[in-house]
C-alpha positions as CSV (number, residue, x, y, z in Angstrom):
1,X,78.7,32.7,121.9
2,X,77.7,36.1,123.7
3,X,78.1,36.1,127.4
4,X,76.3,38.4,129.8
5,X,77.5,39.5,132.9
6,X,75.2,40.4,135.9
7,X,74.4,43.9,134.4
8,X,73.3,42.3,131.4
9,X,76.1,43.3,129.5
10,X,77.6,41.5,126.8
11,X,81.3,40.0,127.7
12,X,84.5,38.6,125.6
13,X,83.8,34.8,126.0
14,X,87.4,33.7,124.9
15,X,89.0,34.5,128.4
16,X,86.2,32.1,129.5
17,X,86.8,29.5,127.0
18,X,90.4,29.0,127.4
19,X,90.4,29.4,131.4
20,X,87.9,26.5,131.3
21,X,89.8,24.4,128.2
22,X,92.8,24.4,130.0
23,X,91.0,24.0,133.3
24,X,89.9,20.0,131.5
25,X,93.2,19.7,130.1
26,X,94.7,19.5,133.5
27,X,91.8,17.9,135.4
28,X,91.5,15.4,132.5
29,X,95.7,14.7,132.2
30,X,96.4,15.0,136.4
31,X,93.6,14.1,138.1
32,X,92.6,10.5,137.2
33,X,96.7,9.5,138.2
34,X,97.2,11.9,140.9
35,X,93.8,10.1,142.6
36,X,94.7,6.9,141.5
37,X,98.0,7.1,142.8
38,X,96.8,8.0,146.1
39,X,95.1,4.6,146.1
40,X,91.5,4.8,145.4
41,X,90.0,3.5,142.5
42,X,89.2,4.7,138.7
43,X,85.6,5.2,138.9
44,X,86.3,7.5,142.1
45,X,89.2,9.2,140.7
46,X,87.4,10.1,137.9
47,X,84.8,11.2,139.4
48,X,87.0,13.6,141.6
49,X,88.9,14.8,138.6
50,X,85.1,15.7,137.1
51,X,84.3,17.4,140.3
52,X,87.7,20.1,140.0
53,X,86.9,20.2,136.1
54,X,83.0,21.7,136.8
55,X,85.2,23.8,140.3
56,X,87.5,25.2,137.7
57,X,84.4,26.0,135.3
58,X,82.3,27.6,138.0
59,X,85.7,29.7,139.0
60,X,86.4,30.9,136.2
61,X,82.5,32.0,135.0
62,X,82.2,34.0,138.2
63,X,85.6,35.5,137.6
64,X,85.4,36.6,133.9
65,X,81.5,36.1,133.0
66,X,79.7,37.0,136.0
67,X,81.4,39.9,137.5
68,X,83.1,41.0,134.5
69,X,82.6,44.7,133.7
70,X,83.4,45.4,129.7
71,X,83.4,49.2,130.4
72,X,86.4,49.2,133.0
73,X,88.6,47.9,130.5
74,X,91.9,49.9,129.9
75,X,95.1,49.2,128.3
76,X,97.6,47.6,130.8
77,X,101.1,49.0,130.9
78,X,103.6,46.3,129.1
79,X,106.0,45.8,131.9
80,X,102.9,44.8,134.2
81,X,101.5,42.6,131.8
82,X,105.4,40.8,131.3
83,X,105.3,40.9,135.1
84,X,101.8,38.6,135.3
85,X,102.6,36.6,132.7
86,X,106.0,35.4,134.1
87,X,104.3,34.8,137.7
88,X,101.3,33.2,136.0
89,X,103.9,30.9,134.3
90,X,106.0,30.2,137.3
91,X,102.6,29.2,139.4
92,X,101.9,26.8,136.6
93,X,105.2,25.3,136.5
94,X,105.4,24.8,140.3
95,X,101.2,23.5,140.0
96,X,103.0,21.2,137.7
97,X,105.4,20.0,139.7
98,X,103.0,19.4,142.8
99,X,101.1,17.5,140.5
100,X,103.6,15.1,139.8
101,X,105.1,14.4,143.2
102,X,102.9,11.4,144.0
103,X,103.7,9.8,140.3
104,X,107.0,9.8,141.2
């Protein structure tokens, strides 16, 4: 799939792709139970869990799609990238645990 940013450049699509899977995968898993538990009813919560699915989706285009630029690209130093990954990872475990408070 070639993406084009706003230049008309051609983009990586992957970024894209797996910001957006894993967007579903969490809108999909969380937010039909979190919505639910909070008392309203299927229909609505899946509709609401739909809603942050096509928010995520619409995020992450304009993020790495839309105002992507290919030619700015440059290696990034290990220690920064270990650095990003391990706060990207502890933001996704504490997500996850927001998440589940009201299952509990």
């Amino acid at each position: 799939m070639r993406l084009r940013n706003r230049r008309g450049e051609a983009v990586d699509s992957v970024p894209f792709l797996v910001v957006s899977g894993l967007g579903l995968l969490l809108c999909v898993s969380f937010g039909p139970l979190y919505v639910a538990a909070l008392g309203l009813s299927w229909a609505v919560a899946v509709a609401a869990s739909a809603a942050a699915f096509v928010a995520v989706a619409a995020g992450a285009y304009h993020r790495l799609v839309w105002t992507a630029t290919p030619l700015d690209t440059a290696e990034i130093p290990p220690g920064l990238r270990l650095r990003r990954l391990l706060y990207a990872g502890i933001a996704l475990g504490l997500l996850l645990c927001l998440l589940s408070l009201p299952l509990l």
